[in-house]
N, C-alpha and C positions, 0 to 999 in steps of 0.2 A: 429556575430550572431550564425555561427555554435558552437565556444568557451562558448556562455549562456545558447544553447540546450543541448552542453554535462556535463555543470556543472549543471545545472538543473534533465537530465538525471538521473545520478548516483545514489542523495540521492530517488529519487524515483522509480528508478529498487530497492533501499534496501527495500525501505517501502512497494513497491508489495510482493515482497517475491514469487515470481510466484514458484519456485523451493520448498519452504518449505510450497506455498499449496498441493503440489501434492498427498504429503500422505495420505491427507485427502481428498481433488477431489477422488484420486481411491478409498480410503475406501466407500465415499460415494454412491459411481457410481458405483461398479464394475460388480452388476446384472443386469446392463442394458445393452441394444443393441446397439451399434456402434453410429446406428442416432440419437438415443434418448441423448446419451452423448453429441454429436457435438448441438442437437438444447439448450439445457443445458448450453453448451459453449457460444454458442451464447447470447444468454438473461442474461447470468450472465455477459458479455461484455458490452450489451447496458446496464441496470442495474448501471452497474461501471462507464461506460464515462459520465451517466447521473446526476448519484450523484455528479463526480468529476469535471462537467466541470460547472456544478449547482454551485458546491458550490462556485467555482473563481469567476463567475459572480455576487453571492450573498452576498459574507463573507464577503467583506468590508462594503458593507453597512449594515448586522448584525454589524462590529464593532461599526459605526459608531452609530447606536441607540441605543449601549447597556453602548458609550465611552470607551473602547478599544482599546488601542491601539497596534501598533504591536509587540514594546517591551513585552509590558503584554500577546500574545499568545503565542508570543516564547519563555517564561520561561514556558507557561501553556502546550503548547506544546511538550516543550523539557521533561517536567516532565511527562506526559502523553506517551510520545515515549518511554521515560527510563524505565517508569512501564512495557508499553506492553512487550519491549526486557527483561526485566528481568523475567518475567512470562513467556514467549515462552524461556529461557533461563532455568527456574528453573522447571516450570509443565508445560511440552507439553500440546498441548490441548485436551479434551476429545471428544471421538465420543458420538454421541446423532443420535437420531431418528428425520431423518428430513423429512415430507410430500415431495413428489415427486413434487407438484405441486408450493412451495416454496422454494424447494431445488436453481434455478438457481439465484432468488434474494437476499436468507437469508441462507444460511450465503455464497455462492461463490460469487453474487455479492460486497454485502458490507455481511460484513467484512474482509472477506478473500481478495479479490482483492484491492478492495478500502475501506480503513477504519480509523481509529483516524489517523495512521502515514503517510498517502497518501492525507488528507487531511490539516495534520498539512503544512507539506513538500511541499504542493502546492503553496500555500496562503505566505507563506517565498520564494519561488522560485516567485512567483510572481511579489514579491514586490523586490527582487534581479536582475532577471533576464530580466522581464516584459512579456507580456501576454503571446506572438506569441512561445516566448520560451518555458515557463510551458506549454502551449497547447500542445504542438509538444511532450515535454517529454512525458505529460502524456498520450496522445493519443499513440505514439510510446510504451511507458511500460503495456498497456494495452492492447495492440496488438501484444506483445511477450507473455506475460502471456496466450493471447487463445492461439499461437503457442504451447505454451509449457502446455497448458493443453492436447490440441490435440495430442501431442507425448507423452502423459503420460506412456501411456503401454511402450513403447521403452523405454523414460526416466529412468521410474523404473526398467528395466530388468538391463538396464545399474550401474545407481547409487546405485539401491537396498533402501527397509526401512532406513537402517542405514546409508546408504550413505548419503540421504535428509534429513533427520534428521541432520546430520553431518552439513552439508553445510547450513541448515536452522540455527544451532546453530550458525554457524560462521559469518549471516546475522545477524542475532539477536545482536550477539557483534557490528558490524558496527551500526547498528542501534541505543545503548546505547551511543557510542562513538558521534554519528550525534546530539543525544539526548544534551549529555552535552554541543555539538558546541553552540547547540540552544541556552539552558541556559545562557550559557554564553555570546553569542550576545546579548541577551534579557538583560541580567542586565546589558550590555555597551549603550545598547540603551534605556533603560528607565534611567541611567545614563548620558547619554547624551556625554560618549566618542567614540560613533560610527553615 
C-alpha cells in the first residue's frame, strides 16, 4: 500500500508544481495582509480537493457515456500534459488582473493547483494504483502545496525569481517525460500489449 501511495505520489507532486506556483501566488498576493493571503490559501485548497476528488469519483462514469476508454485519455492526456510542459517550458506564464474575490478559485485553485495535468495523473493513478492511494496522494500534494504557499515569503527569499523559475523549468521537463510514459502506455493499451 505504502509502495502505490508513493508511486502514485510523485507524478502528482510534478503535476502540482507547488514550487513553480509560487512566483505567481507572491506576484498575485504580495499587497495583501498576512490573513488575508492565509484565508486565500485556504479556499484555493478546498477549491482544489473539490475539483480533484470530484473528478475521481465522476470521470469514469463521464468515460463511460461518452465510451472512452482509458487507453484513449492516456494518449489524450499524455498529449495534453506534453503541450502544458512545453508551454510553461518555452512562454512562462503571463500576469493578468485578477478580481480579489476570484483570485483563491481562478486561477490558484484550478488551474495552478489542480488542473489538466493533476487531473490527467489522477484518473491513471487511479486506475494504476486504486482509489485509497490516489486519494492519499492527492489529498497529501495538496496539502504540501498550502504548506509551501504559506512559506512563500521564506521560500522566495531563499530560492529567489530565478531560482523557481529554474526548478519550475526542471518540473516542467519531468512532466514532458511523464507526458510521453502516458502516450506510450496509452498506445500499448489501446493495443492491447499492456
Amino acid at each position: 500500500m505504502l509502495k502505490n501511495i508513493l508511486l502514485s505520489f510523485i507524478p502528482l507532486f510534478v503535476a502540482v508544481d507547488a514550487v513553480g506556483i509560487l512566483p505567481i501566488f507572491v506576484s498575485l498576493t504580495e499587497k495583501f495582509p498576512a490573513q488575508k493571503r492565509r484565508r486565500i490559501i485556504l479556499q484555493s485548497l478546498i477549491t482544489a480537493t473539490c475539483l480533484a476528488v470530484g473528478f475521481i469519483f465522476l470521470g469514469k462514469a463521464v468515460f463511460k457515456l461518452l465510451n472512452i476508454t482509458m487507453g484513449d485519455f492516456m494518449v489524450a492526456g499524455g498529449v495534453v500534459l506534453f503541450c502544458i510542459a512545453i508551454i510553461d517550458i518555452i512562454i512562462p506564464g503571463k500576469r493578468r488582473r485578477i478580481p480579489d474575490s476570484e483570485l483563491a478559485a481562478v486561477p490558484l485553485g484550478t488551474p495552478l493547483i489542480v488542473g489538466p495535468a493533476v487531473l490527467t495523473v489522477s484518473l491513471i493513478s487511479l486506475e494504476a494504483y486504486g482509489l485509497l492511494a490516489t486519494l492519499i496522494s492527492i489529498l497529501s500534494n495538496i496539502i504540501l502545496a498550502g504548506f509551501i504557499l504559506l512559506l512563500s515569503n521564506i521560500l522566495m527569499k531563499i530560492l529567489g525569481i530565478a531560482g523557481s523559475r529554474a526548478l519550475s523549468k526542471v518540473t516542467s521537463l519531468l512532466l514532458a517525460a511523464i507526458a510521453i510514459m502516458l502516450i506510450r502506455k496509452g498506445i500499448m493499451f489501446i493495443m492491447g500489449t499492456e
